[in-house]
N, C-alpha and C positions, 0 to 999 in steps of 0.2 A: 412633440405631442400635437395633435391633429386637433383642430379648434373645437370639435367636438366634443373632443373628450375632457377638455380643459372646460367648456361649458357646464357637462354633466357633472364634475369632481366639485366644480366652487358651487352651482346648485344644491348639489347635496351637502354640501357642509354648510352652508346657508342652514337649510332643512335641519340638520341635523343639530348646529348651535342654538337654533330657536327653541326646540324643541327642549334640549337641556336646562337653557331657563326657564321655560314652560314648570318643567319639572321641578326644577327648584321654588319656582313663585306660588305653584300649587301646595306644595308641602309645607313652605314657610305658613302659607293660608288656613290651611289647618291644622297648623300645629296652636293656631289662635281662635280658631274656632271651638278646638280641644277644651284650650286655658280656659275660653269664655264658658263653654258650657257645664264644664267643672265646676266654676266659681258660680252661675246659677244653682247648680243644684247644691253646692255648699248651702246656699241664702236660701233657698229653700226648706231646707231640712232645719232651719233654725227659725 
Protein backbone atom coordinates (compact mmCIF):
# COMPACT_ATOMS: atom_id res chain seq x y z
CA UNK A 1 0.00 0.00 0.00
CA UNK A 2 1.42 3.46 -1.12
CA UNK A 3 1.97 5.75 2.04
CA UNK A 4 -0.63 7.73 1.07
CA UNK A 5 -3.19 5.72 1.22
CA UNK A 6 -2.22 4.28 4.56
CA UNK A 7 -2.08 7.97 5.74
CA UNK A 8 -5.81 8.71 4.39
CA UNK A 9 -7.30 5.19 5.85
CA UNK A 10 -5.68 5.66 9.69
CA UNK A 11 -6.91 9.57 9.36
CA UNK A 12 -10.11 8.59 8.73
CA UNK A 13 -10.69 6.11 11.14
CA UNK A 14 -9.05 8.51 13.67
CA UNK A 15 -12.19 10.80 12.30
CA UNK A 16 -14.40 8.40 12.31
CA UNK A 17 -13.77 6.73 16.08
CA UNK A 18 -13.86 10.38 17.53
CA UNK A 19 -16.77 10.96 16.24
CA UNK A 20 -18.66 7.80 17.55
CA UNK A 21 -17.71 8.90 20.97
CA UNK A 22 -18.93 12.07 20.13
CA UNK A 23 -22.05 10.49 19.55
CA UNK A 24 -22.29 8.44 22.34
CA UNK A 25 -21.09 11.25 25.16
CA UNK A 26 -23.92 13.46 23.43
CA UNK A 27 -26.62 11.21 23.94
CA UNK A 28 -25.45 9.75 27.20
CA UNK A 29 -25.84 14.01 27.90
CA UNK A 30 -29.12 14.05 27.43
CA UNK A 31 -30.38 11.46 28.27
CA UNK A 32 -29.54 13.50 31.75
CA UNK A 33 -30.68 16.54 30.80
CA UNK A 34 -34.08 14.54 29.86
CA UNK A 35 -34.10 12.83 33.68
CA UNK A 36 -33.36 16.46 35.06
CA UNK A 37 -35.80 18.13 33.47
CA UNK A 38 -38.60 15.70 34.08
CA UNK A 39 -37.77 15.70 37.72
CA UNK A 40 -38.25 19.61 37.57
CA UNK A 41 -41.29 19.67 36.28
CA UNK A 42 -42.39 16.78 38.46
CA UNK A 43 -41.39 19.53 41.66
CA UNK A 44 -43.04 21.87 39.94
CA UNK A 45 -46.40 20.58 39.50
CA UNK A 46 -46.33 19.83 43.30
Amino acid sequence: MPLNLEYVLSTYGIWLFTMILYVVIVRRKLKVYEHALENLETKKKL
